[in-house]
ZADREN-515532 format. One record per residue (C-alpha): residue in one letter; x, y, z. Coordinates in pm, whole numbers, plus 50000, padded with zeros to 5 digits. Layout:
// ZADREN-515532
AXYZ
...
// end
This chain:
// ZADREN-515532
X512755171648736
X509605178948880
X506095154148970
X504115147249241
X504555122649520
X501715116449772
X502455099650098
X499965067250051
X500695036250282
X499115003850354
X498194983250616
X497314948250621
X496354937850979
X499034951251206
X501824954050971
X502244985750763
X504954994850515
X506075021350703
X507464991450903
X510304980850649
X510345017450432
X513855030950357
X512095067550343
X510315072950694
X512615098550762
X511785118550412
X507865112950452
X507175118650800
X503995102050771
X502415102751117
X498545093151173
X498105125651389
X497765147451069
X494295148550919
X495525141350608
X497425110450691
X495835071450669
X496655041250566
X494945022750273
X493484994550410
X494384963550212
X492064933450285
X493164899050105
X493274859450220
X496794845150258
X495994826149925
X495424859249717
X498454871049882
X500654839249768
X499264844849400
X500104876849369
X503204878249464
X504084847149255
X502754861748956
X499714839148910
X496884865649068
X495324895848852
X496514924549058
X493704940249293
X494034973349046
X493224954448747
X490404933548894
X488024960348885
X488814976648546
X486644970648240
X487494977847905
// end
């Protein structure tokens, strides 16, 4: 097996997945490296809702042309 994995979290506010992640001890992502940052996700509570209910395009496709 082989691939490559990158270390790419996102933060929303003050919450982060690193808050609820089963792998923070795998990762070790830590803000003090260079390297490190969180993707900043910006989105109303109402995008939110319609996304995760299926009923939202998801941000990655929004932006996409054919």
């Amino acid at each position: 097996m082989h691939g490559a994995v990158e270390i790419n979290p996102y933060k929303i506010g003050n919450d982060t997945a690193c808050t609820f992640c089963s792998f923070r001890a795998v990762c070790q992502f830590d803000q003090q490296f260079e390297a490190n940052h969180f993707r900043v996700l910006k989105a109303d509570n109402e995008t939110i809702k319609k996304e995760l209910l299926g009923e939202g395009e998801p941000p990655d496709e929004k932006n996409k042309k054919d």
